[in-house]
C-alpha positions in Angstrom: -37.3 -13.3 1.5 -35.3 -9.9 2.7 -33.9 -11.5 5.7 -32.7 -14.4 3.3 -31.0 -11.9 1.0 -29.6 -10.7 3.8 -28.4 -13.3 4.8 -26.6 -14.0 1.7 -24.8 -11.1 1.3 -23.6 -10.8 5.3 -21.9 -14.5 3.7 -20.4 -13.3 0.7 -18.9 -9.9 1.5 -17.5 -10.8 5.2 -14.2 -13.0 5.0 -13.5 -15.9 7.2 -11.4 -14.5 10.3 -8.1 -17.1 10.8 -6.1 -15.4 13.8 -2.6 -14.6 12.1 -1.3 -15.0 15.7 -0.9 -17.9 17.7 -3.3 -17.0 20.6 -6.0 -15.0 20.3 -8.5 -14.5 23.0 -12.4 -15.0 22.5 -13.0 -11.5 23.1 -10.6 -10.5 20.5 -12.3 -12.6 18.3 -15.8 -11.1 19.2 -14.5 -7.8 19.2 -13.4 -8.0 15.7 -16.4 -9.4 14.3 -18.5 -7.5 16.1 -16.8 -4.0 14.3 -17.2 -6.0 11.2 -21.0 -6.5 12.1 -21.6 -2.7 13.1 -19.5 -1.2 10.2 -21.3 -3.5 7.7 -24.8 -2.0 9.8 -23.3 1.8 8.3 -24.6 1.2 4.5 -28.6 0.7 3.7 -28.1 -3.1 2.4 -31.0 -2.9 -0.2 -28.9 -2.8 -3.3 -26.1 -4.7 -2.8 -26.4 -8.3 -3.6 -27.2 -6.7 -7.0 -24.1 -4.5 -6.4 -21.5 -6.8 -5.0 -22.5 -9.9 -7.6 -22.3 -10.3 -11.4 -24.1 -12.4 -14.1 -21.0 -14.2 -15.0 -19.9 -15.1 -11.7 -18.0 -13.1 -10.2 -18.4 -10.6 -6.9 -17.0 -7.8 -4.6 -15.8 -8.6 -1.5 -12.8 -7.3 1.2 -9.2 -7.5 0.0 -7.0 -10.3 1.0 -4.1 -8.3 0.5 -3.0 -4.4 1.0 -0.6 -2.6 -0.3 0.0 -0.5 3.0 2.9 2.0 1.8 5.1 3.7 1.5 4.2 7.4 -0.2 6.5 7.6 -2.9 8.2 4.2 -2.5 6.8 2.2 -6.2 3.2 1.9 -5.1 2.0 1.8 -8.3 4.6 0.5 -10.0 4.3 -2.9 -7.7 0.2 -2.8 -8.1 0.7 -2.2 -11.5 3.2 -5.4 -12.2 1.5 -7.7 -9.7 -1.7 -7.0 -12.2 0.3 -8.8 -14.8 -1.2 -12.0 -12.4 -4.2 -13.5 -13.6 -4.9 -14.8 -10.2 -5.2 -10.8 -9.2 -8.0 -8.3 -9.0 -6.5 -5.1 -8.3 -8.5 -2.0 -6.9 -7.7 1.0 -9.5 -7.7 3.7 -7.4 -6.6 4.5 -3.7 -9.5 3.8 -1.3 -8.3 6.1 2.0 -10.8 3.6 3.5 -8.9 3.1 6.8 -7.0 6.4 6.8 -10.2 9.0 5.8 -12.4 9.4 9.1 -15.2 10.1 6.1 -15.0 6.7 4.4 -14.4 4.5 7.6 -17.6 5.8 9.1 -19.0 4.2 6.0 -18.6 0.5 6.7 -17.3 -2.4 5.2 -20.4 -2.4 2.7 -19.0 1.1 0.9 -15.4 -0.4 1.2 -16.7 -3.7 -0.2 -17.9 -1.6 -3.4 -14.8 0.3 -4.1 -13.3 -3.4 -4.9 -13.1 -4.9 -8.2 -15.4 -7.7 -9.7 -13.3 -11.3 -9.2 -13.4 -14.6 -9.3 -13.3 -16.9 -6.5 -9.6 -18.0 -7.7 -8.6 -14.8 -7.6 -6.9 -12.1 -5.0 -8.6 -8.6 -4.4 -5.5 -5.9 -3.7 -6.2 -3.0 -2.7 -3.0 -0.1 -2.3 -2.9 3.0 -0.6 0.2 4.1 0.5 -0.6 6.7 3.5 -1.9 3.5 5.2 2.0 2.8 6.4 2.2 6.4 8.4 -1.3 6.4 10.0 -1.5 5.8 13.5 -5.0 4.5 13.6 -4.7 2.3 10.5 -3.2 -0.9 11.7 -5.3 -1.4 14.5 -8.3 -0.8 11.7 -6.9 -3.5 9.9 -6.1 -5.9 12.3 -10.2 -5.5 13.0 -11.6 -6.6 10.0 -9.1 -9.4 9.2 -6.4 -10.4 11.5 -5.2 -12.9 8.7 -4.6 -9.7 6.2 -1.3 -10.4 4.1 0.2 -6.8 3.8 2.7 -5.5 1.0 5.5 -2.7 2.5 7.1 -1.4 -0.3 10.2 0.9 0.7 12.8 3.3 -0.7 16.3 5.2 0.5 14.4 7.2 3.1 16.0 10.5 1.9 15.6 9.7 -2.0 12.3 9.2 -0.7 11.8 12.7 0.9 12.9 14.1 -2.6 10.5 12.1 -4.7 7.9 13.6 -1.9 8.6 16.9 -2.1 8.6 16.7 -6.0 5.5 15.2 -6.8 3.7 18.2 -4.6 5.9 20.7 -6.4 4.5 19.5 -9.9 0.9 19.5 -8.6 1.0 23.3 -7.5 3.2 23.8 -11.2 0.3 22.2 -12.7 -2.1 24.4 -11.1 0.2 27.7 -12.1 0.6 28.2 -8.1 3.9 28.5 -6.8 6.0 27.0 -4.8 9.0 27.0 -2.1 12.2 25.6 -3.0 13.2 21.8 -1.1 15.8 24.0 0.8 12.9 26.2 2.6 11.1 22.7 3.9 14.1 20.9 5.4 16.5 23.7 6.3 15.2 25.8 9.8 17.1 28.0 11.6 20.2 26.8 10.1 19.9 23.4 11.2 17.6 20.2 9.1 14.2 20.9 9.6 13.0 17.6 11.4 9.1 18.1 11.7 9.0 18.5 7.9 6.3 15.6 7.5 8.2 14.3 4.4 11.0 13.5 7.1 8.6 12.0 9.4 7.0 10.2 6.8 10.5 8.4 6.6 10.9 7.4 9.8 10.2 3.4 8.9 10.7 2.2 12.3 8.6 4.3 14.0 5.8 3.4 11.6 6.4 -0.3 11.5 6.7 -0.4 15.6 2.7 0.0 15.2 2.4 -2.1 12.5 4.2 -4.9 14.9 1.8 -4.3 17.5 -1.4 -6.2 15.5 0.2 -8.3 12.6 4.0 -10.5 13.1 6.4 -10.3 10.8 5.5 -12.9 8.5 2.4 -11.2 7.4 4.3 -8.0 6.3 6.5 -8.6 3.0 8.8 -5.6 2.4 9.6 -5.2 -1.2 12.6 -3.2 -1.7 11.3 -0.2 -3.8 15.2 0.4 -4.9 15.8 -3.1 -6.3 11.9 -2.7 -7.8 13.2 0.2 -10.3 16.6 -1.4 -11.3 15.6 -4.9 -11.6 12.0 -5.6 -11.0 11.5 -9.1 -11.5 13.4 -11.1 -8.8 11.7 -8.8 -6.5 7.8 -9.8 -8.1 9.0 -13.6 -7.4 9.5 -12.8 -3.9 5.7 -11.2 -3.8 4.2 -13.9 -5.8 5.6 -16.3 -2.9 4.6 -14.8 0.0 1.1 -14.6 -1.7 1.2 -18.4 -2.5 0.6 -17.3 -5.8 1.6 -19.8 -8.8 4.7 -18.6 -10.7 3.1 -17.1 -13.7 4.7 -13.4 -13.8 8.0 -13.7 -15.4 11.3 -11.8 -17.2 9.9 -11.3 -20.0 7.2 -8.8 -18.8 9.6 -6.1 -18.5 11.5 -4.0 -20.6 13.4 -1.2 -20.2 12.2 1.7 -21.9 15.7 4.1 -22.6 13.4 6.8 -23.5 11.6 7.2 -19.9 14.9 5.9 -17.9 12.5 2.9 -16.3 11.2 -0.7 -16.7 7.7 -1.2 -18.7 5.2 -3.7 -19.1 4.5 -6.2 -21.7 1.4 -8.4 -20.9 0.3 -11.4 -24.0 1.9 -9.1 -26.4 0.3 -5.6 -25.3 2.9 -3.1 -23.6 2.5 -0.2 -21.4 4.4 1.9 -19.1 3.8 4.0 -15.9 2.0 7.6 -15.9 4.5 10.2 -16.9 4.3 11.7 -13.6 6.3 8.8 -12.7 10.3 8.9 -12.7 10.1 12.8 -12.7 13.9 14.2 -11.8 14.7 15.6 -8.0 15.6 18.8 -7.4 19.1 19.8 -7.3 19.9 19.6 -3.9 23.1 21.1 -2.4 25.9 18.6 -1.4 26.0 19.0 2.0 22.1 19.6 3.1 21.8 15.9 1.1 24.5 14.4 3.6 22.9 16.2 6.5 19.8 14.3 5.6 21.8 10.7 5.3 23.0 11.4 8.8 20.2 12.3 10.1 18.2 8.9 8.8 21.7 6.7 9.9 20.3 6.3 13.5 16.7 5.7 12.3 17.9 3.3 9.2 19.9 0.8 12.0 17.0 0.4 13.9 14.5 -0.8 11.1 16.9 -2.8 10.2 17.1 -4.2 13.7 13.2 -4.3 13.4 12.7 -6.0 10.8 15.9 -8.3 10.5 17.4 -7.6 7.2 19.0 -4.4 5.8 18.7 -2.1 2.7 21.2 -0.1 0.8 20.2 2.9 1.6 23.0 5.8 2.5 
């Protein structure tokens, strides 16, 4: 009877592998699933099927889809309006399972149990945007389901750097600790301060070279996290296709709410907006440190681009 319970579960939480390239050797194949086999060995099995099914139906089990990135590019703000989908189960908070050596020595099983209850119609997200800037992420990924569908959501790479450095300068204000000023993090020894990791983390087309190496192009969408803020639904329709979703999410689930500066929600009559850590103002920054920073990304900017065959309005 345990081995069939076994059984059972090993069927419902592990998610048929489709290559998402056009050759794939065996031993990739048998390399993949046998991670997936030894990962899934990592949690004691005893309690799951209880876990991972409910009484009206529905279960745990991996995401088909990943919000991958970017820190500070509309994470939450995408998750949160792709949500408005019935045919979405969305994770509620971020699951460092690839990125946190802690939780990947878990397994699949523990990852499998951070996910929401859902229905076999239905698509398990999961975001976590320091995913995009990990080196050992993609390949993690590319492990465990080499048919992932991957959501890259992206800003102006230096307004980027600014909503960075502000949301960890209101987390030490909130703690009563101070804090240096933007100038003391990308200005050293008189010239821009390049190994400042919100820089780095900016870099797009160094990060999405690795990304390139396990999954093609068509299973990366890249949302523009600019157009997002402005006008957020032609950019929803765009996700909802490239998850072959029905069209269900539509105009009228947005508003913009003068008060906060930003669009809100409305979903069957109920309305709700993001967490008012969102939309916080930049620091004043000095004229001409901002245009060293559009310089410096100018190089950087072109070659994304080139990457990834369309272009942004960024500076």
């Amino acid at each position: 009877m345990a081995a069939f319970l076994l059984g059972a579960v090993l069927l419902i939480v592990q998610p048929q592998i489709v290559p998402s390239r056009p050759a794939i050797n065996s031993k990739a194949e048998a390399s993949s699933q046998s991670l997936q086999r030894e990962l899934l060995k990592k949690t004691p099995q005893k309690n799951d099927f209880k876990e991972n099914i409910h009484s009206n139906g529905s279960c745990r089990h991996l995401p088909q889809t990943i919000i991958i990135g970017v820190r500070k590019g509309g994470t939450r703000a995408l998750l949160e309006m792709l949500s408005l989908h019935q045919d979405i189960a969305a994770a509620e908070s971020e699951v460092h399972f690839f990125d946190w050596e802690d939780h990947y020595r878990n397994g699949l099983q523990w990852y499998i149990n951070q996910m929401p209850f859902s229905y076999p119609h239905q698509i398990t997200v999961e975001k976590t945007p320091a995913y995009f800037t990990s080196p050992k992420v993609p390949e993690r990924v590319y492990s465990m389901n080499q048919s992932m569908r991957l959501l890259l959501i992206l800003r102006d790479p230096s307004e980027r750097v600014l909503s960075d450095y502000t949301q960890v300068f209101y987390n030490h204000m909130q703690k009563h600790k101070p804090y240096p000023s933007i100038e003391q993090f990308l200005i050293k020894d008189g010239e821009l301060n390049v190994d400042y990791k919100a820089i780095n983390r900016s870099l797009y087309y160094i990060h999405m070279q690795n990304w390139l190496k396990y999954f093609p192009l068509d299973r990366i969408h890249i949302v523009d996290g600019d157009k997002l803020i402005k006008d957020p639904f032609p950019e929803i329709e765009k996700v909802e296709r490239f998850l072959k979703l029905s069209p269900q999410i539509n105009a009228s689930n947005f508003y913009f709410n003068k008060t906060k500066g930003f669009y809100c929600l409305r979903d069957s009559g109920r309305e709700r907006c993001l967490h008012e850590s969102k939309g916080r103002a930049h620091p004043q920054v000095d004229t001409r440190l901002l245009e060293k920073l559009h310089e410096y990304f100018h190089e950087p900017n072109k070659k994304f681009f080139e990457l990834v065959g369309r272009t942004f309005d960024w500076h």
